[in-house]
FIVO-605766 format. One record per residue: x, y, z of N, C-alpha, C in turn. Coordinates in steps of 0.001 Angstrom, whole numbers, plus 524288, in hexadecimal, padded with zeros to 5 digits. Layout:
XYZXYZXYZ;...
This chain:
31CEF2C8293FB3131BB22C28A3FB5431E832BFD03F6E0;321C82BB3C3F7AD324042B9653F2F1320AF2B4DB3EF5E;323062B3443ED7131DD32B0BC3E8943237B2AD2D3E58B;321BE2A8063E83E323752A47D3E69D322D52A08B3E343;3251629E353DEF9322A1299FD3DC2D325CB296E03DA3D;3242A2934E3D8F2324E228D183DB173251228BB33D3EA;3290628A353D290328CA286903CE9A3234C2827C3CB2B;321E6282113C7EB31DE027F0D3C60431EFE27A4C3C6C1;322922765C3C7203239F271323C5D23228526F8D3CCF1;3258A275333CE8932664273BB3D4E431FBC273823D5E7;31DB7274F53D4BA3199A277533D5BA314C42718E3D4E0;315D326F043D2273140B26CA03CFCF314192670F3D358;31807265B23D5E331924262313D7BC31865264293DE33;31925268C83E01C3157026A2B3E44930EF9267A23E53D;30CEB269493E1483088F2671A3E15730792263813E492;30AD025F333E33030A63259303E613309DC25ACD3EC49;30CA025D953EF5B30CEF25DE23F3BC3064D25E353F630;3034125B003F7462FD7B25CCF3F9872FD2A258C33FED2;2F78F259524008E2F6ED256D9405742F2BF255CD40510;2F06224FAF4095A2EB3D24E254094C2EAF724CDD40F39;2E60624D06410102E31C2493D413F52E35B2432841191;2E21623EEB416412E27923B8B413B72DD29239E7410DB;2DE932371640CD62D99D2374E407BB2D8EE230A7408F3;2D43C230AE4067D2D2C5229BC406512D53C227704036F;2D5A9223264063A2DB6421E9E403772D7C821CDD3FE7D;2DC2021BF93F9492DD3521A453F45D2DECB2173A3F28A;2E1E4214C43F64D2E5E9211833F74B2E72720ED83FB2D;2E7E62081F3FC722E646205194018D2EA81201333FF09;2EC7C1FF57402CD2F0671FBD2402BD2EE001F77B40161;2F1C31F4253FDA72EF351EE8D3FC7E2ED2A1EA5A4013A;2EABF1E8C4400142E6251E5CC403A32EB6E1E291407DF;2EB971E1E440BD92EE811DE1F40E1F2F4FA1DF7741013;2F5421E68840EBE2FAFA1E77840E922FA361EAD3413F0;2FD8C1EAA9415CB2FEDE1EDBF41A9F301651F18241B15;2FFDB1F62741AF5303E71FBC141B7C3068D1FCBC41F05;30C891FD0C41D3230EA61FD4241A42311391F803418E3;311621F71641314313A71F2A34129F318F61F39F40FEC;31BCB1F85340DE431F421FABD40A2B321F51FEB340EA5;32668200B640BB43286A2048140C74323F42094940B1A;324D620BA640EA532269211DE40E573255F2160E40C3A;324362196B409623274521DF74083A32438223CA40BE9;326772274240D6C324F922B9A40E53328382303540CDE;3257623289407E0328642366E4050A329D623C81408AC;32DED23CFF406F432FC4243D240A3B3310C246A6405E9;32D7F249744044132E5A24D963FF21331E72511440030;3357724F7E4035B33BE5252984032333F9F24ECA40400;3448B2525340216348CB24F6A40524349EB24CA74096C;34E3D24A3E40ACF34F952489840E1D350F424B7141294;34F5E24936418123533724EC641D3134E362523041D3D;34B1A2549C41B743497A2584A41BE1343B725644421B4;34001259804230E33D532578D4284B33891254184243F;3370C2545942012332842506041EA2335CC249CA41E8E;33A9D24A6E41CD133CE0244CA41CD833ECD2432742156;3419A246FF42598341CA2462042AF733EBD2422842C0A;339D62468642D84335632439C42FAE3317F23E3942CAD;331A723F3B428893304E23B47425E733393234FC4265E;338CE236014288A33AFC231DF4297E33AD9230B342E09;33885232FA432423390F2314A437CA3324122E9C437D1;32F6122FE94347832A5E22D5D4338A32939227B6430C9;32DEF227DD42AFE32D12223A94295B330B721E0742CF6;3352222203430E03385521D7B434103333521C2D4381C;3311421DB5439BC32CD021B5843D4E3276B2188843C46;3260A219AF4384632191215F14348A325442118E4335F;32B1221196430E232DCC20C6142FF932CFB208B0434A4;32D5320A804385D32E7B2079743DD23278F205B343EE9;324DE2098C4401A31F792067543F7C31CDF2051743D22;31E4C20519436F931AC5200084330C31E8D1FC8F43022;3239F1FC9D430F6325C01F8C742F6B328241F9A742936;326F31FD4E428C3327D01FDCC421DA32C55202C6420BF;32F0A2043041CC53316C208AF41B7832DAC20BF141BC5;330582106541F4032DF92147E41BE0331A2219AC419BA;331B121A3241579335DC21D3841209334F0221C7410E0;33992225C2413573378022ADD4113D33BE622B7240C37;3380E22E594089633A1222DE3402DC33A16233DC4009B;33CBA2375B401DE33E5E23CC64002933C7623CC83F9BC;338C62415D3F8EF337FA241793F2AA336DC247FB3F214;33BC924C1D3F42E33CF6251A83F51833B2C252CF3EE87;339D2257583ECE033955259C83E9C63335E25DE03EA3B;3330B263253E85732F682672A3E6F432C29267F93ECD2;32EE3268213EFFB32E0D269EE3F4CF32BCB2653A3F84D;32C3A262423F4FE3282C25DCA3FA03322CA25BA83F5C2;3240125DE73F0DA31DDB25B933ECFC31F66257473EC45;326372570C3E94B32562251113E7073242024C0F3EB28;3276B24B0C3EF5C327B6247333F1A331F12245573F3C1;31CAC24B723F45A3182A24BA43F4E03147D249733F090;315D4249F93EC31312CE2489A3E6F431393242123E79D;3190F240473E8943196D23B3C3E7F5315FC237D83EC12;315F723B443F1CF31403238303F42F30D97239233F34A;30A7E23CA53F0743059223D023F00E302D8238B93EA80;306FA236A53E6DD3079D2346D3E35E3080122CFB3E462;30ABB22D2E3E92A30A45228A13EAC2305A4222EE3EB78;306CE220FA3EC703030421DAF3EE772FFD121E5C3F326;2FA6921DD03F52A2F99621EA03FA392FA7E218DF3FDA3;2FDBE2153C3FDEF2FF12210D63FECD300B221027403A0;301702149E40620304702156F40AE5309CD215B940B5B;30CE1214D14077F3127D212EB4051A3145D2183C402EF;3120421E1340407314E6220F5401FB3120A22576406E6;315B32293F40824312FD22D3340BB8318372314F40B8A;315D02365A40D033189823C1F40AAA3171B23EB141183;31EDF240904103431FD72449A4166332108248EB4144F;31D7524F334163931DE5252264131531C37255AF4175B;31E5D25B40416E531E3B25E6C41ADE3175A2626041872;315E82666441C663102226ADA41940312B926BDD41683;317DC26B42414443177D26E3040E483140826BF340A2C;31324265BD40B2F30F4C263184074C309DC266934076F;30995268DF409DC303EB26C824088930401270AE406C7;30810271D14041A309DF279554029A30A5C277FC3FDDF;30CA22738E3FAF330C58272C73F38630736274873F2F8;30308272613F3DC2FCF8273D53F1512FC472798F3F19E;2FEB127C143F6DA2FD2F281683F62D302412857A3F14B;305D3283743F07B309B2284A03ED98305AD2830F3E6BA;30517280673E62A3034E27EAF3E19C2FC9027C8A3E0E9;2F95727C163E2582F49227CB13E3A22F1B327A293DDD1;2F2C127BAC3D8512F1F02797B3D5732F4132745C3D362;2F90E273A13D6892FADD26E733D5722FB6626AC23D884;2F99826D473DCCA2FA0A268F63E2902F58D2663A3E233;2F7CE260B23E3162F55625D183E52A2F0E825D0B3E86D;2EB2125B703E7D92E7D825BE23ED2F2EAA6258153F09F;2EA2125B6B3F5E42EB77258EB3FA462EA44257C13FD3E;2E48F257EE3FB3F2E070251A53FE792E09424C333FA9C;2E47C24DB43F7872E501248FC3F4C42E942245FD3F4A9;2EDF524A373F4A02F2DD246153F1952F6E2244973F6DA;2F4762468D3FCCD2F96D243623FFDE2F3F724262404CC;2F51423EA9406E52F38923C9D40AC52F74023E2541185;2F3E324096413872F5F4243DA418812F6AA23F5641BD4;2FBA123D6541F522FC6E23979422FF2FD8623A0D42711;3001723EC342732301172406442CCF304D3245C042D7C;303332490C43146306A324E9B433A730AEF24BEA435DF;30FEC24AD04346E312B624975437693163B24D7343B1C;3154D2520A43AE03170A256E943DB73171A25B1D43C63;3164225FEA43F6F314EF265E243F5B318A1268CE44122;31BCC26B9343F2B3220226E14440323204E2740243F57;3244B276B64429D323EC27D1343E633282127C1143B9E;32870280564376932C9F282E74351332F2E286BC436E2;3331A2888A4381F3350B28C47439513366B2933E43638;339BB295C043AC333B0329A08436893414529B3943703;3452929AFA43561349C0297DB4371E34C6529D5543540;350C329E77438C8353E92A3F643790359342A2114392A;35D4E2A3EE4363B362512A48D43A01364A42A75D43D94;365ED2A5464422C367392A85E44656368272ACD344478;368262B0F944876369962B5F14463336AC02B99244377;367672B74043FD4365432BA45439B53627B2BE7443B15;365822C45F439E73620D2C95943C4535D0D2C904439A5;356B22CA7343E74352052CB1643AEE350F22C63F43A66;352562C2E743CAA34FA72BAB843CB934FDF2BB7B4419E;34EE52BD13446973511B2BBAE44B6634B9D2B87044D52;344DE2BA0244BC63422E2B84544C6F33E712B7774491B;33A922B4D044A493359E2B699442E5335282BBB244347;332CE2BDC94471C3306C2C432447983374D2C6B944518;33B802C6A84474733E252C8C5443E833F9E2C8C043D76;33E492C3AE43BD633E382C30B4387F33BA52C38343338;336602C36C436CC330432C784432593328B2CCA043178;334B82CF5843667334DB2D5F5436C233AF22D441431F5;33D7A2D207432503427F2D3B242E1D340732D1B6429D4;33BC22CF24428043397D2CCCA422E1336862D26741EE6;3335A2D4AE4252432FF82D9C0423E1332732DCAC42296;337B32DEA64259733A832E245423FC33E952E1B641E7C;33E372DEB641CEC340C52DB644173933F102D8814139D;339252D87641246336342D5C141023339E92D47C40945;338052CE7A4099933B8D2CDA3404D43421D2CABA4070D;342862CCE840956348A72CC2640BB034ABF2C6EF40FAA;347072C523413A8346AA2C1C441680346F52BD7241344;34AB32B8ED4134834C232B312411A93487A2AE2C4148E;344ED2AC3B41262342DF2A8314160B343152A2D941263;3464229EC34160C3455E299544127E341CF2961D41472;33FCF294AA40FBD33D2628E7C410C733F33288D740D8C;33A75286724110733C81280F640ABB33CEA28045406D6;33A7628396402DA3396A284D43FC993336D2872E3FC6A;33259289EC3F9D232D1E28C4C3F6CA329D5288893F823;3261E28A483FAAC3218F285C93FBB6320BE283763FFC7;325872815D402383266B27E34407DB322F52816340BFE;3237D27EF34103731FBF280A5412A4321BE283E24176E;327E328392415D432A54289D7419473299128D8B41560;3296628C3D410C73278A2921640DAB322532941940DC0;31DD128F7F40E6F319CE292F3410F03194B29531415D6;31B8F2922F4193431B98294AF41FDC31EC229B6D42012;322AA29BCB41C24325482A15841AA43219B2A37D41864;31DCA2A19F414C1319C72A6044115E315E42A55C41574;3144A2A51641A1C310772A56141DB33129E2A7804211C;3161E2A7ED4221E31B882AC864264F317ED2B0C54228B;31C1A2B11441DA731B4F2B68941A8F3165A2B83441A5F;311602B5AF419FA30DA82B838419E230ADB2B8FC41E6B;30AEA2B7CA422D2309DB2BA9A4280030BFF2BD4742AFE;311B52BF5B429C0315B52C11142D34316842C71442916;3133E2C5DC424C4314E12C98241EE231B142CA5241E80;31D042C84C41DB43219A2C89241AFA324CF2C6F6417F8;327F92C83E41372329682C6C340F0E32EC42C33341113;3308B2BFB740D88334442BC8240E473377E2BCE94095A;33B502B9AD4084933D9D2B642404D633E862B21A403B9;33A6F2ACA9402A7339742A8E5403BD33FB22A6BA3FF81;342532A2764039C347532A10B401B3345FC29AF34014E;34423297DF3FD1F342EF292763FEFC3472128DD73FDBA;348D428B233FF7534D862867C3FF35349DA280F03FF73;34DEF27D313FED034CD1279333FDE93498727574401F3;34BCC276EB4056534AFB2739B40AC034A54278D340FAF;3486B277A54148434751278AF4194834D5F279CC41A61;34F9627789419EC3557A2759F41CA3359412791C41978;3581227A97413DE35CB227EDA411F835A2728384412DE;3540C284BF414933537B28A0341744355B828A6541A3A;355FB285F44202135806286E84236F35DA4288F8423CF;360602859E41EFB3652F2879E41F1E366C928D8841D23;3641928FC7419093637D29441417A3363192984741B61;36126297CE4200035E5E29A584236D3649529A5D42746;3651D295B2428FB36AF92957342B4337076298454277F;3712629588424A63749629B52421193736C29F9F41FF9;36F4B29FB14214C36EE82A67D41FC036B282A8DA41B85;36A922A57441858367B12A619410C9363432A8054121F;3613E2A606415B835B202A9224171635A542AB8C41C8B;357782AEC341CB0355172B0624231D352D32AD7B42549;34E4C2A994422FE34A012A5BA4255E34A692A2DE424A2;3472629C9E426483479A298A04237034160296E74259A;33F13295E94218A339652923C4255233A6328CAF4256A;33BC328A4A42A9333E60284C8428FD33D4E2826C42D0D;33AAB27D6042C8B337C42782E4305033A9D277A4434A8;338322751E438B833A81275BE43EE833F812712843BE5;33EC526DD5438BB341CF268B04381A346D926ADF43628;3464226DAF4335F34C0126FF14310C34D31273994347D;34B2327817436D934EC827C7943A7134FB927AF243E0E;34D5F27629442A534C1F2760144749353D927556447F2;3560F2702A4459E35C9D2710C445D635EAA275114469C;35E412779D443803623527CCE4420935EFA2813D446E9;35B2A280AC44879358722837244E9835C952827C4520C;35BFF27E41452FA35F0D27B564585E366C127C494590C;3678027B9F4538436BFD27DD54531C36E2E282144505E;36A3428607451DB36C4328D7E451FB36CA028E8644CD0;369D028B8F447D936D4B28D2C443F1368E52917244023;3648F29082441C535E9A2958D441A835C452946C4464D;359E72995E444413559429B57448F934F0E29B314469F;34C03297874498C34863298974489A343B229B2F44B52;3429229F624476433E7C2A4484486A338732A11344BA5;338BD29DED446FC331CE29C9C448203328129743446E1;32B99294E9447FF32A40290DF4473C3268A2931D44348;3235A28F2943F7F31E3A28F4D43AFD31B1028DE443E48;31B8428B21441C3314C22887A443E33115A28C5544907;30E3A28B0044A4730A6728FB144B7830C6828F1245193;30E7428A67453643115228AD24587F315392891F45946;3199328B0D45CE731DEC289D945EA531FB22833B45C8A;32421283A245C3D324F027C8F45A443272E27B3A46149;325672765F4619932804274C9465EB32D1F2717A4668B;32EEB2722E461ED3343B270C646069337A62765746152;334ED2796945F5B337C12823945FD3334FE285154631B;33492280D84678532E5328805468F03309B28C1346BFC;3370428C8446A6B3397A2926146BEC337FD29524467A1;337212928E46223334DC295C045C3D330852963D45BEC;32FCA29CB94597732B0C29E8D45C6A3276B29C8145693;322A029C5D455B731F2A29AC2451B731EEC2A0E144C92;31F4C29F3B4480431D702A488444A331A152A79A4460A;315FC2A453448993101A2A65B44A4B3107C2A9F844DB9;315912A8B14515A315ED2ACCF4554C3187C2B32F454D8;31A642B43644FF931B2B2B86844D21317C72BA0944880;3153D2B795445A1311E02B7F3442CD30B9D2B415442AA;30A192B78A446F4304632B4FE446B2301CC2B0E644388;300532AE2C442E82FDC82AB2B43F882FE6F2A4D943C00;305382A6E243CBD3082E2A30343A9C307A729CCF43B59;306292989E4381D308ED293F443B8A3096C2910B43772;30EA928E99435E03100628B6742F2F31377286D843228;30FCB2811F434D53136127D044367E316EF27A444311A;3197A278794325731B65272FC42E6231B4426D9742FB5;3174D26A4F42BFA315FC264BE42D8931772261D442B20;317F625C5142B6231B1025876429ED316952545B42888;3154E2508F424E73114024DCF4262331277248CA421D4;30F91244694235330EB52402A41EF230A5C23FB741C50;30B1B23DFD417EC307E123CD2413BE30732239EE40F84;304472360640C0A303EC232E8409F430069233BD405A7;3014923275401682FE0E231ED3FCA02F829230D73FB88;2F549233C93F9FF2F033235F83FAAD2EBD822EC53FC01;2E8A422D363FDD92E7252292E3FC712EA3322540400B4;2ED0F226D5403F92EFE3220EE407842E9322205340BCC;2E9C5219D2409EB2E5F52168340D962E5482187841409;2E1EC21A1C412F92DFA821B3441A692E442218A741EC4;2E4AA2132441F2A2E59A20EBE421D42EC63211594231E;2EEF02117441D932F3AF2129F41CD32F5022175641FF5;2F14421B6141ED32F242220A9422282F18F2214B426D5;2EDEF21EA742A4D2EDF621BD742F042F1E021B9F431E8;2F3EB2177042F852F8D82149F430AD2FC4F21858431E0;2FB23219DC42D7C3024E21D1942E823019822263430E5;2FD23224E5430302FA3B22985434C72FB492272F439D7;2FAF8222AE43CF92FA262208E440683002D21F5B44462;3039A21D1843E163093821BA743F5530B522225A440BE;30A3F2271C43E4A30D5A22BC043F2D30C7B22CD144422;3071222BCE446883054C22FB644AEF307FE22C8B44DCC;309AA227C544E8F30A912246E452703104E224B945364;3144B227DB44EF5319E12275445109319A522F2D45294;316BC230AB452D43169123605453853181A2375945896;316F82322045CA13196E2318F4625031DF92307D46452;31FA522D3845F93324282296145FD93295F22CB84609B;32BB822B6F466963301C2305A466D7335A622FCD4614A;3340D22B754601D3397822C0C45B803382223026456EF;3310322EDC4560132F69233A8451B73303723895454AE;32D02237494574E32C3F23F84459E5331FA2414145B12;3350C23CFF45D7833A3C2416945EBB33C3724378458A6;33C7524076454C533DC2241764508533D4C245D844D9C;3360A247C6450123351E24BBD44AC2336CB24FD444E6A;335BD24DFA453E33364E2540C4581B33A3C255EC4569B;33F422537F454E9344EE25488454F3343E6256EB44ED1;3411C2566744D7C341F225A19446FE33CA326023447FE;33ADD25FBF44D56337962633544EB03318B2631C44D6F;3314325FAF44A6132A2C25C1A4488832855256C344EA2;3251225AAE4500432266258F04523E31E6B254FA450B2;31EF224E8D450A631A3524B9544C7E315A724C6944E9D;3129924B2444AA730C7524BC344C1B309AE246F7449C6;30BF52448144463308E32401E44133303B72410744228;3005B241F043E212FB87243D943FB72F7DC2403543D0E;2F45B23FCC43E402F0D623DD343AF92F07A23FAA4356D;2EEBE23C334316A2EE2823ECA42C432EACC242D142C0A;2E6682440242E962E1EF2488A42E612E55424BC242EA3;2E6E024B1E433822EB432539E434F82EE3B2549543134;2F1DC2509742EC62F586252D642A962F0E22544A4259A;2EC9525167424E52E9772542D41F582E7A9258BB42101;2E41525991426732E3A025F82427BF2E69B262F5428E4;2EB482611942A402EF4F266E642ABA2F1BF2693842489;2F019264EB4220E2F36A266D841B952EEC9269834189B;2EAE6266B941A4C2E5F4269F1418932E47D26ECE41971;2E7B626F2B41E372E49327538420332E932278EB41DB7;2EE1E2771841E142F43627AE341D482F28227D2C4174A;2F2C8278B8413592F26A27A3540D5E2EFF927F8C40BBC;2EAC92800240CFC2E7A0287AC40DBC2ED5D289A240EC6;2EE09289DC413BC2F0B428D7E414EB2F6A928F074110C;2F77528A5740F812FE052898C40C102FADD28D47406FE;2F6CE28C3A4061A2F66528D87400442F3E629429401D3;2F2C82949B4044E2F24529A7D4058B2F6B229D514065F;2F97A29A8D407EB3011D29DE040961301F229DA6404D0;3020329A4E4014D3052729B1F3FC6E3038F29F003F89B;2FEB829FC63F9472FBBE2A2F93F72C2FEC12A9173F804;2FD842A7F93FD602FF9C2AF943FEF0304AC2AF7B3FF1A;308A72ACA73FEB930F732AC403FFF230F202ACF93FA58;30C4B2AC1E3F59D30D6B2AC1A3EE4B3113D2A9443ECDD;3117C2A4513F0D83144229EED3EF27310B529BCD3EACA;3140329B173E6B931089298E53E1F2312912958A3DF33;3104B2919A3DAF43131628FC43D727311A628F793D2B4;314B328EDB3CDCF3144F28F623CA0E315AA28C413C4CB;
């Protein structure tokens, strides 16, 4: 089992990453003002290009169109997704600031536990905006990758030896790999990069055997021959791949989706969250949205704020129990 650890400073600023239900408003717009009356910001605690700013921009182009106002997505990348998260939990609850952030926002607390943020406190849950798997991504005809089941048996027979990338230490393809490893029992070599997208490429040149990498980044390089993907993470077939068979279906038990969701600063006014709970579910039909995410393989859902606080509620146990037994730590 390898035993990973995480920088103190990094560690520190993880913290920030937490999650809430929505909490009673603190904060109410001045008497007589109409929401929205400003430009909006909606933070993407990554770069640019990547699937949280994708999608985050095909959301804030359609709230522009039905309330009349900007709405701006404002990249603030750094420490996996904490900083841009800290800023937006720091914010105002004004309605004027809101955070697009994939379940990795629920894996800092289990990474750092003494420094994380409560997360019935510091973000306000707005909406599931979609439920994806992750994949398990190989290059064509890499002897011993031909399927998962081949690929456990060449892991077993080489423990230690097998290359698997993810997004970096922590992400939430590195837990879906330490939940492979611990039900399938087998040892790896966890290889972590910057982005989804230089696993993928790693995986295509050659640098690694595996890659655990989001339907949004492999689904391209699927379609045009350039990997092969073994599996899906989610507990059933994607109906974007359902020639790809599920983890679950080689290893019992398995199921690690990847979700996408909005969120806003602890304390936004009832009225405000409404609104904009109300505005998501309503373009969730709209063939310009849905063809959009279908084509990146996210199926929308915009959910009510309850489902996104109970699905993060229930995941967190489980994140902080993997980290536990994977001896992912920080320091």
């Amino acid at each position: 089992m390898n035993r990973i650890v995480v920088g103190r400073r990094r560690a520190l600023i993880a913290g920030a990453a937490a999650v809430a239900a929505p909490a009673p408003a603190r904060a109410q717009a001045p008497a007589g003002t109409e929401w929205p009356a400003r430009t909006v910001r909606i933070i993407v605690p990554f770069g640019a290009g990547g699937p949280n700013d994708v999608m985050a921009r095909i959301v804030a182009e359609r709230l522009r169109e039905r309330l009349g106002q900007p709405f701006v997505v404002e990249n603030r990348p750094g420490a996996g997704g904490s900083t841009g998260t800290l800023v937006a939990s720091q914010a105002a609850p004004d309605g004027y600031t809101f955070l697009f952030h994939s379940s990795a926002v629920t894996i800092a607390p289990a990474l750092n536990p003494r420094q994380a943020i409560d997360p019935r406190r510091d973000l306000t849950a707005v909406s599931l905006i979609t439920d994806v798997p992750m994949t398990v991504a190989a290059k064509p005809g890499r002897p011993g990758f031909g399927s998962l089941a081949e690929a456990i048996a060449t892991a077993r027979g080489a423990p230690g030896r097998v290359s698997v990338a993810t997004a970096g230490v922590g992400s939430a393809n590195h837990l879906a790999l330490a939940m492979l490893g611990a039900l399938a029992r087998i040892e790896t070599v966890h290889v972590p990069y910057r982005s989804t997208a230089q696993s993928v490429t790693a995986v295509i040149s050659g640098e690694v055997d595996l890659a655990f990498a989001g339907i949004v980044e492999a689904l391209g390089h699927y379609r045009e021959g350039r990997v092969r993907l073994l599996a899906v993470t989610t507990g059933e077939r994607s109906a974007v791949l359902p020639e790809v068979p599920t983890i679950g279906e080689t290893v019992p038990g398995y199921a690690v989706p990847l979700w996408f969701a909005m969120w806003a600063p602890p304390g936004l006014p009832r009225p405000i969250l409404d609104r904009v709970s109300a505005e998501l579910a309503a373009m969730r039909d709209v063939p310009a949205v849905r063809d959009r995410f279908l084509a990146l393989g996210a199926p929308p859902l915009m959910t009510a704020p309850e489902a996104l606080a109970a699905r993060a509620a229930e995941e967190m146990p489980r994140w902080q129990r993997l980290v536990a037994e994977a001896g992912i730590r920080v320091e």
